[in-house]
N, C-alpha and C positions, 0 to 999 in steps of 0.2 A: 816592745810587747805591751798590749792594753791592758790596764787593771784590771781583774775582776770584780766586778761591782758586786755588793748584795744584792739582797731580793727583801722587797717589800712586799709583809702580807698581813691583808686586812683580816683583820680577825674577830668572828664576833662572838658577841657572849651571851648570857641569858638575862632575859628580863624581870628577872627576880630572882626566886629561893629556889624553882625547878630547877633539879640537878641537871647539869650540863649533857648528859648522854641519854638526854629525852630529847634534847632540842640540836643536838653539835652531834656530826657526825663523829666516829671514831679518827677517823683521817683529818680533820679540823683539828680536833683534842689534840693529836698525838705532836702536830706542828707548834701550837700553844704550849704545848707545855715541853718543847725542845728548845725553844733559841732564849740568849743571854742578854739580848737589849730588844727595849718595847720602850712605844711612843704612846701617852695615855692621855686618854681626857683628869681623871683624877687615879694619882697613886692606890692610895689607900683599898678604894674597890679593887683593881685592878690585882693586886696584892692577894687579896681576897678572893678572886675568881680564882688567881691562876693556882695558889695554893688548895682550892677545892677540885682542881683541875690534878692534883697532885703532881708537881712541875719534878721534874729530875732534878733541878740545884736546887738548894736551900735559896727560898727568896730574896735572903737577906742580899745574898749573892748577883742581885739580877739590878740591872741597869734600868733606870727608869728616867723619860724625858718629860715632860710635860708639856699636853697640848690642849688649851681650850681654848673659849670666846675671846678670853683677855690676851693669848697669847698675839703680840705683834708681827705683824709679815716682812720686818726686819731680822726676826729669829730665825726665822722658818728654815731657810740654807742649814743654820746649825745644828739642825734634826737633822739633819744629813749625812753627818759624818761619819757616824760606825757602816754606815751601807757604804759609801764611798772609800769604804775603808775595808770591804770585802765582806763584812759581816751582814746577814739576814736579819730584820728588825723586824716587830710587828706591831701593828696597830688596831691599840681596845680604844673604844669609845664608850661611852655610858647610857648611848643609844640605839642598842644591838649590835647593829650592821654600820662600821665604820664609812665615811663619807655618805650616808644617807641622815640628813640634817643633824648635820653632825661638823665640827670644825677639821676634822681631819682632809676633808677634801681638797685644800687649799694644799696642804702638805703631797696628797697625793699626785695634784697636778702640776708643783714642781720637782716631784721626783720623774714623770713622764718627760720634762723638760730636759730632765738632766740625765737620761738616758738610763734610769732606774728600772729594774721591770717590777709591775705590781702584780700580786697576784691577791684577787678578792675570795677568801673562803665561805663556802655554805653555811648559812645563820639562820635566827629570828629576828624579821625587820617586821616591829607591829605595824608599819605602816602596810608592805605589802599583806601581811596576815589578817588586818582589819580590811579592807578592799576585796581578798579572798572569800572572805565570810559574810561579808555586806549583801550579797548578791544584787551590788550596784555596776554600775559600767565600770569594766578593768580593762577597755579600751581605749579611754579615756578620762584622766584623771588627773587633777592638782591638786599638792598640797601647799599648804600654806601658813604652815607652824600657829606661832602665838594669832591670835584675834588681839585687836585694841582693847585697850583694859575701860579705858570712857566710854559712860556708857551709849553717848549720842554717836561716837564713831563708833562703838560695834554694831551697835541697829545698824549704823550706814552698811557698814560692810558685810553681815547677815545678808541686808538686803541684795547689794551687789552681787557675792557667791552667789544666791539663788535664781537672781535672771541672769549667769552668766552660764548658770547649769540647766536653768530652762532652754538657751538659746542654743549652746554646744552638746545637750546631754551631756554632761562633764560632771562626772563627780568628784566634789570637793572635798579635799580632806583636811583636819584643822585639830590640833590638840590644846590644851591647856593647862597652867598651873591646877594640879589636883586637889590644893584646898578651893580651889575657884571653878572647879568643874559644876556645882550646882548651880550658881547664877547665868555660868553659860547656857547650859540646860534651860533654865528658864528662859535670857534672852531669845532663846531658837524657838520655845513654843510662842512664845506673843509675837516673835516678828516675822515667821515663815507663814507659807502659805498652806491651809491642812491638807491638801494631797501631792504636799513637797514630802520626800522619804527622808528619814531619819536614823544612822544607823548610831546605835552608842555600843564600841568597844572597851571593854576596862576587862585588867587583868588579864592582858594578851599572852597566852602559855602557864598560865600559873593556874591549881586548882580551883582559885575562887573567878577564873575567868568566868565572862558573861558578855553576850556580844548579841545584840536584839535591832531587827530590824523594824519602822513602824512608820507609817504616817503619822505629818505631825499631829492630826485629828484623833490618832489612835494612840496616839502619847498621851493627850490632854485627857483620853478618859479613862486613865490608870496611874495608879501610885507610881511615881515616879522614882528610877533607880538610885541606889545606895551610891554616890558619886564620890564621897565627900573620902580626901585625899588616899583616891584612889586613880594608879596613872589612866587615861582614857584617852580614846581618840573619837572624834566626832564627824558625821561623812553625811554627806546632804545630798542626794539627789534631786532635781524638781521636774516636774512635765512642765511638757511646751504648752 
């Protein structure tokens, strides 16, 4: 007779202090805060959510793995084991929505390997919510996490995103360290061209969100936003 495997479910959280039954559906919630071993980017938060989530065991109770950048892809099987071991586990990331840039995905596609069923619950992903709001192409779309932090290679690459989104209509999407979101800011208005669009997202779901779309001519001729470590996401459209 074959073991019953567990079920892996991705499970996302919020992206900040908005309580979770603003952004998570009630059927999310109730899964989250049912099973006894989770796979996390960091404890601590995780901890935190699922007790704001008001979990049925006492937290102290709940099994916790640890999964992020540094973890090795010699580990990875070892996350394995309470699923292959009949037990449902689920996966927080500290980037809303699990496997969207996020290190969980690696883990994901060796449970697919190993005959795990996933299942991905309904979240906030600021990526897809900043794209939603941009009223840019959500036809077509890359992201591309960090920009180079030098600043001759970020010009370069500024540059590149925006004839690769003049050429494809592609809109590019691109976040940053939030103490560094202002000098990004800047590099985009010196190095784009003014009727390239510009969207800046920050505070994706929380009350002090703000999410403005602009050429970058109509950037240059207004006080520029409050950026400074505040998370954002940044999204470039250009004409051909």
């Amino acid at each position: 007779m074959t073991k019953k495997l567990g079920t892996l479910y991705l499970i996302p959280c919020t992206l900040g202090d908005t309580p979770a039954e603003q952004v998570l559906p009630q059927f999310v919630i109730n899964i989250a805060r049912s099973l006894s071993h989770y796979i996390v980017e960091e404890p601590k938060t995780a901890r935190r959510f699922l007790s704001a989530l008001q979990h049925e065991q006492a937290i102290q109770a709940l099994h916790f793995s640890t999964l992020n950048e540094h973890t090795p892809a010699k580990d990875l099987p070892e996350l394995l084991t309470p699923l292959l071991a009949g037990k449902d586990v689920g996966i927080i990331s500290e980037a809303g929505c699990p496997g969207i840039a996020d290190p969980g995905a690696e883990l994901v596609n060796l449970a697919h390997r190993t005959g795990i069923r996933v299942i991905p619950l309904v979240g906030p992903s600021s990526i897809l919510l900043a794209i939603m709001a941009s009223g840019m192409n959500g036809q077509c779309f890359a992201f591309h996490g960090y920009l180079p932090i030098a600043e001759s290679e970020r010009y370069k690459t500024i540059t590149n995103l925006e004839a690769e989104s003049a050429r494809r209509q592609q809109t590019q999407i691109f976040i940053e360290t939030p103490y560094r979101n202002e000098k990004l800011f800047s590099a985009l208005l010196k190095q784009c061209r003014p009727n390239t669009q510009l969207c800046v997202a920050t505070d994706i779901s929380l009350t002090s969100e703000q999410i403005q779309t602009r050429f970058i001519a109509q950037w240059k001729s207004q006080p520029a936003p409050a950026l400074n470590k505040r998370p954002s996401l940044f999204l470039l459209l250009a004409n051909r």
